[in-house]
C-alpha positions as YAML, in Angstrom:
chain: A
units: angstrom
residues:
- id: 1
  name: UNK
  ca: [-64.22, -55.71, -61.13]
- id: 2
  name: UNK
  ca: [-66.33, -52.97, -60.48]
- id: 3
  name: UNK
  ca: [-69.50, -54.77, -61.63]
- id: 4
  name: UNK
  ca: [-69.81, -57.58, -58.71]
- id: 5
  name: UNK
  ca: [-68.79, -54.13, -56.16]
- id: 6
  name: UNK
  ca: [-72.03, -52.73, -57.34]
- id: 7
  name: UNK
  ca: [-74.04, -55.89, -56.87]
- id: 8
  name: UNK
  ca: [-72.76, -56.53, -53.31]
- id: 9
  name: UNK
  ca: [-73.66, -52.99, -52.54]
- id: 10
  name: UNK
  ca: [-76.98, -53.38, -54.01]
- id: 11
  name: UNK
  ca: [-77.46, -56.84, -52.04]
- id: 12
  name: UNK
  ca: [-76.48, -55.02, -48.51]
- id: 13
  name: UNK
  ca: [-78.78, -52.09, -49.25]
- id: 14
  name: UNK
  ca: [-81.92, -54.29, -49.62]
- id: 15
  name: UNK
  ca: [-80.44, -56.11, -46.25]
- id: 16
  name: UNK
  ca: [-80.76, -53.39, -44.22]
- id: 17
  name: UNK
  ca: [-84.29, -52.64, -42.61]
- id: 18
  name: UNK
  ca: [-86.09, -49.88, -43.81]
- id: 19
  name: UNK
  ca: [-86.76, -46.95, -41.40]
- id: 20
  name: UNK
  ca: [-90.39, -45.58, -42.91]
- id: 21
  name: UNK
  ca: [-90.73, -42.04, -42.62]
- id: 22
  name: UNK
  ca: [-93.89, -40.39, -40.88]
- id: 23
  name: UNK
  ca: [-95.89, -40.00, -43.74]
- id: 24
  name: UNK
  ca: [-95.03, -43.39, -44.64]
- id: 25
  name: UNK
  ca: [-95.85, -44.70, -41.43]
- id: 26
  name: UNK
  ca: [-99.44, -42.63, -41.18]
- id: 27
  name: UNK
  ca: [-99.86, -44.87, -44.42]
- id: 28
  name: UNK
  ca: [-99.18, -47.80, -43.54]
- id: 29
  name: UNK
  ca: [-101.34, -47.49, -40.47]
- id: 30
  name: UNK
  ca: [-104.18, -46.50, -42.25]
- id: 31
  name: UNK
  ca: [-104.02, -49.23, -44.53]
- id: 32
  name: UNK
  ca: [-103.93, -52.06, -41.18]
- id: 33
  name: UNK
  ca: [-106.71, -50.32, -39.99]
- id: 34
  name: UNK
  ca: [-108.62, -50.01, -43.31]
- id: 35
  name: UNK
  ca: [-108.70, -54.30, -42.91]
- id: 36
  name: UNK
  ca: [-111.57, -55.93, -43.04]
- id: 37
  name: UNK
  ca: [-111.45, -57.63, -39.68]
- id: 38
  name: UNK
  ca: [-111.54, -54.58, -38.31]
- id: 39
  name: UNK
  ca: [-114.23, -53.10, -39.25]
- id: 40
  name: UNK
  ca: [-116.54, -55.97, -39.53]
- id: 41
  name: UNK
  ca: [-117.98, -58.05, -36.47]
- id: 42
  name: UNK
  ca: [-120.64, -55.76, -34.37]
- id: 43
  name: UNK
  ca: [-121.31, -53.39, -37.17]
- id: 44
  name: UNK
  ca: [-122.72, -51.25, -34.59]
- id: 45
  name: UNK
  ca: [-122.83, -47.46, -34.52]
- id: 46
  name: UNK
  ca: [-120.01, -46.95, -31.53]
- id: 47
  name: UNK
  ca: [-117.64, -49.42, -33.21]
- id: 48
  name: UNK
  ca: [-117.76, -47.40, -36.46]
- id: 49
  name: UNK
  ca: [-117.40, -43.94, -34.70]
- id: 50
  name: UNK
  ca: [-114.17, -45.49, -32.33]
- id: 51
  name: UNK
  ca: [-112.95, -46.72, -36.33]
- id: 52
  name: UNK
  ca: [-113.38, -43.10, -37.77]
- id: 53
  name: UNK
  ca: [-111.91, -41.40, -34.29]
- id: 54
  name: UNK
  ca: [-108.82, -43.42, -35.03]
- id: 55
  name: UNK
  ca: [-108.31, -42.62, -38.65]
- id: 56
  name: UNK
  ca: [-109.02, -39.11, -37.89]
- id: 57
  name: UNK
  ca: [-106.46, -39.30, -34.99]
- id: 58
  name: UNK
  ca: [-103.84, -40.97, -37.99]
- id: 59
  name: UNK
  ca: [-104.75, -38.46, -40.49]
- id: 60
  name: UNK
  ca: [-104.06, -35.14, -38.00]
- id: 61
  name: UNK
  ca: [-100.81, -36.55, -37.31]
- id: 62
  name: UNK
  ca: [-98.13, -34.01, -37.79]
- id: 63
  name: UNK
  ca: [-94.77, -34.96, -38.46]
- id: 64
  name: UNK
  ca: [-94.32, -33.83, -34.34]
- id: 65
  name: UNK
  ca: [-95.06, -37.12, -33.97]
- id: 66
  name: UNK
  ca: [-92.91, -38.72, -36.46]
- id: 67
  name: UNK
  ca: [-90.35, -37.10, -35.21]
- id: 68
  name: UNK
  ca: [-90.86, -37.66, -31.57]
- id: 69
  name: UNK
  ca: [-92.05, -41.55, -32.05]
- id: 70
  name: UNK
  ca: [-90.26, -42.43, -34.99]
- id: 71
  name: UNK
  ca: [-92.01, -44.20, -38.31]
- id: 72
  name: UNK
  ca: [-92.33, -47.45, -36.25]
- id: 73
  name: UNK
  ca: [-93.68, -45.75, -33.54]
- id: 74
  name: UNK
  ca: [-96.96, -44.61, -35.74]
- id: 75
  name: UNK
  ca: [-97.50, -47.97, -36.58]
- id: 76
  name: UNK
  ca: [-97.23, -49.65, -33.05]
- id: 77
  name: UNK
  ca: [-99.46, -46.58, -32.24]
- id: 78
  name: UNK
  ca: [-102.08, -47.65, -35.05]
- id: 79
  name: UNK
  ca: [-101.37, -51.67, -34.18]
- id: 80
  name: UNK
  ca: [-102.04, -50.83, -30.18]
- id: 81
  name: UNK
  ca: [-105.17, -48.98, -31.33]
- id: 82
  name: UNK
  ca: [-106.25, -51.64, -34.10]
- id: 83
  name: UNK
  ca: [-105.63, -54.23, -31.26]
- id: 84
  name: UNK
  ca: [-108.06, -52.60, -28.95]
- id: 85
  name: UNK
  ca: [-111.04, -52.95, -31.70]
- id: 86
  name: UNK
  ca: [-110.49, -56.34, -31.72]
- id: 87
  name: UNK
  ca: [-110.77, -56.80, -27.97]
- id: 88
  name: UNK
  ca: [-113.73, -54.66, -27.49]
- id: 89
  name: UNK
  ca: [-115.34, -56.94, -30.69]
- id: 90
  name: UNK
  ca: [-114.29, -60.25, -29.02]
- id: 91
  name: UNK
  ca: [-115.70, -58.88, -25.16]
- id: 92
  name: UNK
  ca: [-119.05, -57.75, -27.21]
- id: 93
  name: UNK
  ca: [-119.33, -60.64, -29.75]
- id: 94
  name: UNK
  ca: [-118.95, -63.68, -27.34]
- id: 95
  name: UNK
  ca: [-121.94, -62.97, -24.86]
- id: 96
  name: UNK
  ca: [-124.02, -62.40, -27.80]
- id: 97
  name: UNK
  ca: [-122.71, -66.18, -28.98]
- id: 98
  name: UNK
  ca: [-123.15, -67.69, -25.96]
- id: 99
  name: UNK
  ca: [-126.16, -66.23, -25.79]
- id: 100
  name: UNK
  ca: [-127.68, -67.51, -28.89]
- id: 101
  name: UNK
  ca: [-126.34, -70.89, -27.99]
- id: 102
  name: UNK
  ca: [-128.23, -70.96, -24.71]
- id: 103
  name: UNK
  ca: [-131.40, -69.93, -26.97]
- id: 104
  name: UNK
  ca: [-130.97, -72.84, -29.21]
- id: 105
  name: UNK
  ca: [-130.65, -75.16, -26.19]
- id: 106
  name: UNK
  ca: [-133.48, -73.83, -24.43]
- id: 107
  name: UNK
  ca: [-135.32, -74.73, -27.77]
- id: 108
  name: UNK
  ca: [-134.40, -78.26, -27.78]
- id: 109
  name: UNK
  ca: [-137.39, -79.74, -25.88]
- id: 110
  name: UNK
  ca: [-139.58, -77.09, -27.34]
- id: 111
  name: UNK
  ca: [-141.51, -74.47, -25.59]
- id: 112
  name: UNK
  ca: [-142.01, -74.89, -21.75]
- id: 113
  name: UNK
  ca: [-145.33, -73.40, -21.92]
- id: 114
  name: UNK
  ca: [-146.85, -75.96, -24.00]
- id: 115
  name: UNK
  ca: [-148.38, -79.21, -22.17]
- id: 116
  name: UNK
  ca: [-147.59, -82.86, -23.59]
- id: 117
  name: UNK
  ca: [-150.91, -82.94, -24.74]
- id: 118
  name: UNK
  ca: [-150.25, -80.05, -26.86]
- id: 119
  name: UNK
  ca: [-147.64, -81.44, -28.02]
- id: 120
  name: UNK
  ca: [-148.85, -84.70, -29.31]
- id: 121
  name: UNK
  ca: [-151.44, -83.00, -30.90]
- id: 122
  name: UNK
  ca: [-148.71, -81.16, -33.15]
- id: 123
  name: UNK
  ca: [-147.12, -84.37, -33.56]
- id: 124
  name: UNK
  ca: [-150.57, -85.63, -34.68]
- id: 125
  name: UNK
  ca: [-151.47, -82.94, -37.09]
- id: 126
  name: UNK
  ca: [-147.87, -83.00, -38.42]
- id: 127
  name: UNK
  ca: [-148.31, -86.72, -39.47]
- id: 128
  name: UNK
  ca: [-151.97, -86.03, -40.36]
- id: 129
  name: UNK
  ca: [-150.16, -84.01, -43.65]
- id: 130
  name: UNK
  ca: [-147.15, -85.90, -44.02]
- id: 131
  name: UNK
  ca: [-145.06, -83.82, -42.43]
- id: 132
  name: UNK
  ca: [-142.72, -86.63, -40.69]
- id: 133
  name: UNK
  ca: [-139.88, -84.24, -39.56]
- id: 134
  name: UNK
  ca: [-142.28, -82.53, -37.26]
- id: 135
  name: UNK
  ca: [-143.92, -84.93, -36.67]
- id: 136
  name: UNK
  ca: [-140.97, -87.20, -34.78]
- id: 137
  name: UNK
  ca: [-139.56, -83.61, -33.15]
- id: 138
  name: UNK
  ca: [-142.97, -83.03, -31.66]
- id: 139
  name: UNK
  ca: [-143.79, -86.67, -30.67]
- id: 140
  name: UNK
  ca: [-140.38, -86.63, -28.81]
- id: 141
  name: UNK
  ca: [-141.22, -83.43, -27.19]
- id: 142
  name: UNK
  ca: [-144.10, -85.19, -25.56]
- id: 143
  name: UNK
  ca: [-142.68, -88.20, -24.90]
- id: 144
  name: UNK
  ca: [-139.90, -86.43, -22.60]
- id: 145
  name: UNK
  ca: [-142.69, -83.67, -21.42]
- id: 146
  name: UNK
  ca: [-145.03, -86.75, -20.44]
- id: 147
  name: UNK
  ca: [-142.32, -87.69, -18.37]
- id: 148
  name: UNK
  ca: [-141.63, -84.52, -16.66]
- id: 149
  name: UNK
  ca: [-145.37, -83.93, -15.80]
- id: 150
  name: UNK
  ca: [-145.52, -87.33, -14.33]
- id: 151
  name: UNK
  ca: [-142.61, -85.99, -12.31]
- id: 152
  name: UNK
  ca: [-140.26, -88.96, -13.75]
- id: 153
  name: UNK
  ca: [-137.28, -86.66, -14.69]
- id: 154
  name: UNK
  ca: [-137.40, -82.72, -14.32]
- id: 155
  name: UNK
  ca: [-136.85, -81.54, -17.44]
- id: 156
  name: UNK
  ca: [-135.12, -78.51, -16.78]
- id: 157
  name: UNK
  ca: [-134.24, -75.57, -19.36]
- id: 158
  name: UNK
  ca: [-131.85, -75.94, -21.70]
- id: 159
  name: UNK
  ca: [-131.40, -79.77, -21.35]
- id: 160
  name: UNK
  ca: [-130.78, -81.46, -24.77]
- id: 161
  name: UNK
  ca: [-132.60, -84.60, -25.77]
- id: 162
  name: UNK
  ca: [-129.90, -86.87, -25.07]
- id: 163
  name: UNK
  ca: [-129.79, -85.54, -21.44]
- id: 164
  name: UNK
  ca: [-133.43, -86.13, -20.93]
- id: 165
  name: UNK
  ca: [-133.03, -89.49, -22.56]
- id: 166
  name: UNK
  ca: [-130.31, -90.55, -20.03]
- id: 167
  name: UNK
  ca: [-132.73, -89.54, -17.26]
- id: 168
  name: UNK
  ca: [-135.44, -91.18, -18.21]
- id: 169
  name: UNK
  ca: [-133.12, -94.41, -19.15]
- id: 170
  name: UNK
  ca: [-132.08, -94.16, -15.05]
- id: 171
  name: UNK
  ca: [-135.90, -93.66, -13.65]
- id: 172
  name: UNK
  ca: [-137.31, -96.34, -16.33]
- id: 173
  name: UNK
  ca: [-134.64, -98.56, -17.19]
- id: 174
  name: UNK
  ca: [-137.16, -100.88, -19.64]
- id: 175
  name: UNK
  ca: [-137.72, -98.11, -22.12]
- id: 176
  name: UNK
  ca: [-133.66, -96.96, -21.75]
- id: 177
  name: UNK
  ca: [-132.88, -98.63, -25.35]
- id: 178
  name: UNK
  ca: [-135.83, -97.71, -27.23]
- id: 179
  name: UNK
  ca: [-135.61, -94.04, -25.59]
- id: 180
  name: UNK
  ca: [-132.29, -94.00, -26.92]
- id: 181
  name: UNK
  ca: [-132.97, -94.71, -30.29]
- id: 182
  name: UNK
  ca: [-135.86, -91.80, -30.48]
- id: 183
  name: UNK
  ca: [-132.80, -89.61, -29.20]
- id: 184
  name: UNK
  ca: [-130.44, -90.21, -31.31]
- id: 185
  name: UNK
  ca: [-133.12, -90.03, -34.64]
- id: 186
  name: UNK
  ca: [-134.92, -86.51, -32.87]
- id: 187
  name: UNK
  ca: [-131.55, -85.16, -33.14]
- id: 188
  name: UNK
  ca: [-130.58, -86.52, -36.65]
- id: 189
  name: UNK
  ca: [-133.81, -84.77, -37.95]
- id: 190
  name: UNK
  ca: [-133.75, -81.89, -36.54]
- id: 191
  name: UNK
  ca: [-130.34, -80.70, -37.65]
- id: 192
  name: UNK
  ca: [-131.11, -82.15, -41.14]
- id: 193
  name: UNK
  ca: [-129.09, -85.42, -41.14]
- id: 194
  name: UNK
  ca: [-131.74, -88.05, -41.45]
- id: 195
  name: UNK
  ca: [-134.91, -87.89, -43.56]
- id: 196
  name: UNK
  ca: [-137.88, -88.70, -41.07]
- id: 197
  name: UNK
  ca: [-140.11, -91.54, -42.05]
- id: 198
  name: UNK
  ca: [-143.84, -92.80, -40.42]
- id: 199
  name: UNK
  ca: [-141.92, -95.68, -39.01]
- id: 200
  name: UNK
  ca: [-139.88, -93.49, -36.84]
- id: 201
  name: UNK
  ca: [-142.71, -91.66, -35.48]
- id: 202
  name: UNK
  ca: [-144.28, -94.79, -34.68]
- id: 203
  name: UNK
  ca: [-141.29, -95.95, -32.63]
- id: 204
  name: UNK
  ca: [-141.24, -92.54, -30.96]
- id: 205
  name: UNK
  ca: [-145.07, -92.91, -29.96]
- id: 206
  name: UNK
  ca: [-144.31, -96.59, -28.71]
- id: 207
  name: UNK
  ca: [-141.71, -95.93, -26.03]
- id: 208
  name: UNK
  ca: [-144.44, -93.34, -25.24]
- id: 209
  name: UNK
  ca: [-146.82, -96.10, -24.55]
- id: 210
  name: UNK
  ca: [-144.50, -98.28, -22.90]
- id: 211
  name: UNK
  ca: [-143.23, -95.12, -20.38]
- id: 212
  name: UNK
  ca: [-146.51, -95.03, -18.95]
- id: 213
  name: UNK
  ca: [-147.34, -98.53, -18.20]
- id: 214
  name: UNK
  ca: [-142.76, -99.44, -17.54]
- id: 215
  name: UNK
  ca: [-141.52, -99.61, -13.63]
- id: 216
  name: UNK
  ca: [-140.02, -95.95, -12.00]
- id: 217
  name: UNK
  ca: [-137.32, -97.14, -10.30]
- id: 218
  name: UNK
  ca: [-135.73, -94.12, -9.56]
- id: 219
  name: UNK
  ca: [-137.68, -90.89, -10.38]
- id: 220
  name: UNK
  ca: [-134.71, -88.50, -11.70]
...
């Protein structure tokens, strides 16, 4: 009889929720803040020296503030402060992001300082070696640069291909197919899905041909 008295009692102790004491605590709060997530992201300078504030803050702790807060209490303390690292990471983090995204966009149509002339005359040399990726990303690039000279669509920064493809599809409706298909295989290339060939480049440098001699409806 007195076995199964023993094994209730042992099942109702492990029931009850564990009160940690403030050493404890101090412990377990280290170790939360000790995780990798928060101390990787920025890896800057102030972020490490807010990191080593807080464990020096944990690690002075008396047991003042056990007593006062309670085990729980350190660790809300540590979780509040852990939870702050993660904001300031996320507020620092996502302008950099979006920032780098931008770049990358403004990158799309190539640099704005460079005339269509220019370059076709990468495109040219590109093809000139064999080098059919660049060559169809350049070609493009002064297909839709042609256009924005002649004052067709205005190319603007950050527009992607396929947004200067719809515009010139609207001001010169005859090339809007073939102007589609150069968009569609500029951005295959570039980000690695297709393999580039001579016969796309030559499709690339028709619809240039054909822009200059189509109807402007509309100029964009």
């Amino acid at each position: 009889m007195l076995e199964p008295q023993r094994r209730a009692a042992a099942d109702m102790r492990f029931d009850i929720p564990v009160e940690p004491d403030a050493d404890t605590a101090r412990e377990w709060a280290r170790d939360e803040l000790a995780k990798r997530e928060y101390q990787q992201g920025t890896g800057s300078n102030w972020l490490e020296r807010f990191f080593n504030w807080i464990q020096d803050l944990l690690n002075g702790m008396g047991g003042g503030v056990g007593d006062t807060f309670g085990g729980w209490g350190v660790v809300g303390i540590a979780l509040a402060a852990a939870a702050i690292v993660a904001l300031i990471i996320w507020l620092v983090m996502g302008p950099l992001q979006r920032s780098r995204r931008r770049g990358k966009a403004e990158e799309e149509l190539g640099d704005l300082t460079l005339s269509a002339a220019d370059l076709l005359a990468a495109a040219k040399s590109a093809a000139a070696s064999g080098n059919w990726e660049t060559a169809v990303i350049e070609a493009y690039r002064a297909l839709i640069r042609s256009l924005d000279e002649r004052e067709v669509i205005d190319a603007k920064p950050g527009m992607t291909a396929f947004e200067a493809a719809l515009l010139a599809s609207e001001a010169i409706p005859a090339i809007a197919s073939d102007i589609a298909i150069d968009a569609d295989v500029f951005d295959a290339v570039r980000y690695g899905h297709l393999a580039a060939t001579a016969e796309h480049y030559s499709h690339v440098l028709a619809t240039r041909e054909a822009a200059k001699t189509a109807r402007v409806v509309v100029p964009a």
